[in-house]
C-alpha positions, 0 to 999 in steps of 0.5 A: 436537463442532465442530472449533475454528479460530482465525484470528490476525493479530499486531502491526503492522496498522493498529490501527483496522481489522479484518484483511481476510484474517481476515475473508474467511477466517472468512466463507469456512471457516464457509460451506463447514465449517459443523461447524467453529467459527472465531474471529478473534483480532486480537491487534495490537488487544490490543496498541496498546490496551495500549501507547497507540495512538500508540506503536503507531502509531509503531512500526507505521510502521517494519519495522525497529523493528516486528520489533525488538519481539518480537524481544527478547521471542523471544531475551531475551539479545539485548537489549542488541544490539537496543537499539542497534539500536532506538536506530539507527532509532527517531531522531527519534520521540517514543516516550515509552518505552524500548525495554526499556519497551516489550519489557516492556509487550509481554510484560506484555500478550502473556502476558495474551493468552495465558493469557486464551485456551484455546488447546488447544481449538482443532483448527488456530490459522492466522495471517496473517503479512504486512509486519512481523508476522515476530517476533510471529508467530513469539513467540505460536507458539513459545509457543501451542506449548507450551502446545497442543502437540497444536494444529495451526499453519498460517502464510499471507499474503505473507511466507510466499510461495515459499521465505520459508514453506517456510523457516520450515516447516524452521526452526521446529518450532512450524509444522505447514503453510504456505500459499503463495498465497492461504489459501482453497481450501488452508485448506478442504482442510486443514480436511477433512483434520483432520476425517476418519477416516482417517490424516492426508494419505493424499491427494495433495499439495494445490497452495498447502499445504506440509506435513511429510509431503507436501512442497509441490505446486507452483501456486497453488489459487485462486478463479476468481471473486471474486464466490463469496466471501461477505461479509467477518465482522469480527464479532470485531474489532468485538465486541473494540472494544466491550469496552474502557473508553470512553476507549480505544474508537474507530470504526473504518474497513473494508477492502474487496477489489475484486480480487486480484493486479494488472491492471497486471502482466498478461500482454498481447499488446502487452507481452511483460513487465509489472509494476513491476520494485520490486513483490513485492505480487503474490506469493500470487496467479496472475493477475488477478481482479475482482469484478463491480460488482454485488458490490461494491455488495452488500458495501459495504450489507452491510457499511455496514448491519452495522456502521455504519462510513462510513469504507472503505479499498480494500485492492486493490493497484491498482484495476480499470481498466475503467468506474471512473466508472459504479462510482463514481457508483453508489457516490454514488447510495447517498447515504451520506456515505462516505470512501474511499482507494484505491490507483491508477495516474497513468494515472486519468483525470479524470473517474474522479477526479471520480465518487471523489470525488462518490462520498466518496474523500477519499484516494488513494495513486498510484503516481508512483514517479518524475518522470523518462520515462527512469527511469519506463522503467527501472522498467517503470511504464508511465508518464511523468512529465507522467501524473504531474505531471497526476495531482498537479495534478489532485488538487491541486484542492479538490474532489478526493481528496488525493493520496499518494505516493512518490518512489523513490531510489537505484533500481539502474541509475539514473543521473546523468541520470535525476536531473537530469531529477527535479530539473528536473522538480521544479520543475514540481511545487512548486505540488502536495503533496509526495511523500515520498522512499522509498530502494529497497528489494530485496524477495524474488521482485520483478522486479528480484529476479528478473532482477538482470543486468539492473539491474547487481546481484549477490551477493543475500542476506538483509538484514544487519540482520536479523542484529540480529534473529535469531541467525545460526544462524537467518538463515542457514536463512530466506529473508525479505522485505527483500533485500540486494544489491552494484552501486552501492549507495552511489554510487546514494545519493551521486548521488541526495542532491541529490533528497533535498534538493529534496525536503525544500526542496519540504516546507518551502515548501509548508507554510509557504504553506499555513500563512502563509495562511487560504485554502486556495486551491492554490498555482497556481490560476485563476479563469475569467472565460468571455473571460478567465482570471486564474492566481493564483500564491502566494508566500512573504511576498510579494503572490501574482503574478497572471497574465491571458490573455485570448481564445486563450490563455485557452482553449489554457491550458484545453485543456491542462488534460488533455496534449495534443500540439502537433498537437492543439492547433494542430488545435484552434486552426487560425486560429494557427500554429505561429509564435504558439502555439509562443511562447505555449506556452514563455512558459508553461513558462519562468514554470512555469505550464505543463509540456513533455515532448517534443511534449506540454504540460500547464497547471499551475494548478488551479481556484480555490477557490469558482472553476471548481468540477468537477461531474460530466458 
């Protein structure tokens, strides 16, 4: 008889799409267990099919309402006191439910799930517990437990990383193992050692698995290359989608791994410390891996070919650096009519950009983090701000993705001119999509967590709302995500809330010139006339202001499409000294049609729709 596995991933994931850890770890444990039967089980689709998908949606966006949820469904007699916290957080969204509605509706459904499951036939019941998924993780455990008491229960993913899993392993008596680092390799150990004859773990501790009777050994127990791993099994969560009523199916988008950890954190000869100081993405990996190009064509036809999906979202924390182009126009060559989003660096160069969006990526998320050099520094982003304002200005254009991203305030150790160099900045950036204001948040084992002498912080501890969460004889055993700090806190909000209001400024207006015109030509655009150039600059309830430059400037305007230093332009243009191009140059900056930072100048107008259209080169 076959050994039963069931992968788990609970609320709050994407809803319309299946979980990438699932599928990679049925493909993996089937290939190399095959006397072992593994089922995915993607219970947050269960869920949003059962409360509607927008609710779901809503809440999925928020960490504190998504915990909030199965909170009161772990600790009824909390309610009253998560009530008023749920009310605290959830203004401003048009829930249509109650928070008491919706902890009814979850149980309702949750109880559905699992009396429609036999848990007990299942030999180990994983689940993949990352960002929000703490309190429903921890609610079907307690209560699979119960029912399959002989089960096993391992947990894995990123909350789960260092002392946040051995934690929970102490705190709760419903998990057998941890896994803390990436699950493959650890799981498969585990899977053997259920399957043999003799007494459970007389091996020695396996590096990446927590268990009771072995301790923890420490490292991490990974794949050295990406490329033997096979092709991610989504079959469940497909097969699930086509089962509901028609009104509730929809197609769904895939994941897609291209690598693991982050190239930008690194270790190099060149810096003796890389990453972002904020980032704990990176917590359940050792280093940095890719898959070759090869293989990630092979899984795009595989995975294409097996589901008829179009629709791909690359879940890598940053994408390869190295020959994105040749990667990308491959991609094109494939002549599907795909739609991608990928997470990048401001650092992405333009023809990069360029094979993306040939190749069908409609949205990129990038990491600007901040319009201040100085801040950026703080940050260890390993960028500036005129990379930023480039990348915004380049994705800004018609036939590229369209760009997200954030702008972190309140960030520990910033100060007051850090913010006045944001909002001056900002002024340069008003013609592109705004970025949208994200307070700092401390999240376990980030740099800044890791080091808070150097960012003026102290006295670290879990974050007191989840007092709200769980009882205080609970909080006070776990170590969890979101971490609190003293140093600065609330004057880091004073000083930095003229930003917020910038930004919000910066909403309004470009929304409403989009709205107020049919065209949707950028805000700062041109049109190249070969000895001429015209920048069309629109406004709010008045006639767009139009600016002509004509044989040298034209083409400097176009030169600093990409930024470029005083010294190459004055190369480029060697008939012209300093004494003309230097005036020309702050006439442009003084009207906001082109940005200065130090020596380096960036035009600001993009091609015209219809105008100037890119192609690839």
């Amino acid at each position: 008889m076959s050994l039963r596995v069931a992968l788990i991933s609970t609320p709050w994931p994407l809803f319309n799409r299946p979980s990438l850890q699932l599928g990679n770890l049925k493909a993996f444990l089937q290939r190399e267990f095959p006397k072992g039967k593994v089922e995915a089980h993607h219970l947050y689709l269960d869920i949003a099919e059962s409360l509607g998908y927008e609710i779901y949606r809503s809440i999925s966006q928020t960490s504190w309402l998504s915990e909030s949820c199965f909170a009161g469904l772990l600790y009824p007699g909390r309610i009253p006191l998560l009530e008023r916290f749920w009310k605290r957080h959830a203004k401003g969204l048009s829930l249509k439910q109650d928070f008491r509605e919706i902890c009814g509706n979850l149980q309702t459904e949750s109880d559905r799930i699992l009396a429609a499951i036999s848990w007990s036939s299942y030999r180990l019941i994983g689940f993949s517990i990352c960002f929000n998924q703490l309190t429903s993780s921890l609610y079907f455990i307690h209560k699979i437990k119960k029912v399959a008491p002989d089960s096993k229960i391992v947990i894995g993913g990123s909350a789960c990383s260092g002392e946040m899993g051995s934690s929970l392993l102490k705190t709760f008596a419903g998990i057998d193992f941890v896994v803390t680092g990436e699950g493959e390799k650890p799981l498969l150990c585990l899977l053997r050692r259920l399957s043999a004859r003799k007494p459970l773990f007389e091996p020695e501790p396996y590096p990446g698995l927590l268990t009771r009777q072995d301790g923890y050994a420490t490292g991490f127990s990974q794949l050295s290359n990406l490329d033997d791993l096979p092709v991610p099994d989504f079959s469940d969560f497909f097969n699930r989608v086509a089962a509901m009523s028609p009104e509730k199916r929809f197609l769904p988008g895939l994941p897609l791994e291209m690598s693991r950890g982050c190239w930008w954190r690194k270790p190099s000869e060149a810096l003796t410390e890389r990453g972002c100081a904020f980032c704990n993405l990176n917590l359940q990996w050792q280093g940095y891996r890719a898959k070759s190009f090869t293989r990630i064509l092979t899984e795009i036809r595989s995975l294409v070919a097996t589901y008829k999906v179009l629709t791909l979202s690359f879940m890598d924390n940053l994408l390869p650096p190295a020959e994105l182009r040749d990667l990308f126009l491959q991609i094109a060559a494939l002549q599907k009519d795909f739609r991608f989003f990928a997470e990048i660096r401001a650092t992405t160069g333009t023809k990069d950009l360029e094979a993306m969006a040939e190749a069908g990526m409609a949205e990129v998320q990038v990491g600007i983090e901040a319009l201040s050099t100085r801040l950026l520094r703080k940050m260890n982003k390993g960028t500036t701000a005129i990379q930023n304002l480039q990348v915004m200005k380049h994705c800004e254009a018609s036939d590229l993705p369209r760009l997200t991203s954030n702008l972190i305030i309140h960030f520990p150790g910033s100060d007051g001119e850090d913010v006045k160099e944001t909002l001056e900045n900002l002024r340069y950036a008003l013609p592109f999509r705004p970025l949208k204001t994200t307070p700092f948040w401390l999240g376990y084992g980030s740099p800044i967590w890791s080091n808070p002498d150097a960012y003026g912080i102290r006295k670290i501890q879990n974050h007191p709302w989840y007092a709200n969460i769980f009882p205080k004889e609970i909080l006070g055993t776990l170590t969890l995500m979101i971490q609190a700090y003293q140093g600065g806190v609330m004057e880091q909000k004073r000083m930095w809330r003229p930003v917020s209001q910038a930004i919000q400024a910066w909403n309004k207006s470009y929304s409403a010139l989009h709205r107020s015109r049919s065209s949707k030509d950028p805000i700062l655009s041109y049109q190249d006339g070969k000895d001429f150039m015209i920048i069309r600059e629109l406004r709010n309830d008045r006639e767009a202001l139009t600016h002509r430059l004509h044989g040298t400037s034209r083409g400097i305007y176009l030169f600093c499409e990409e930024n470029r230093e005083i010294k190459e332009i004055l190369h480029r243009y060697p008939g012209f000294g300093e004494e003309k191009v230097l005036p020309f140059l702050t006439m442009m900056r003084e009207k906001k049609l082109m940005f200065r930072e130090g020596e380096r100048y960036l035009s600001l107008a993009v091609p015209g729709k219809g105008y100037g259209s890119r192609r690839i080169r």
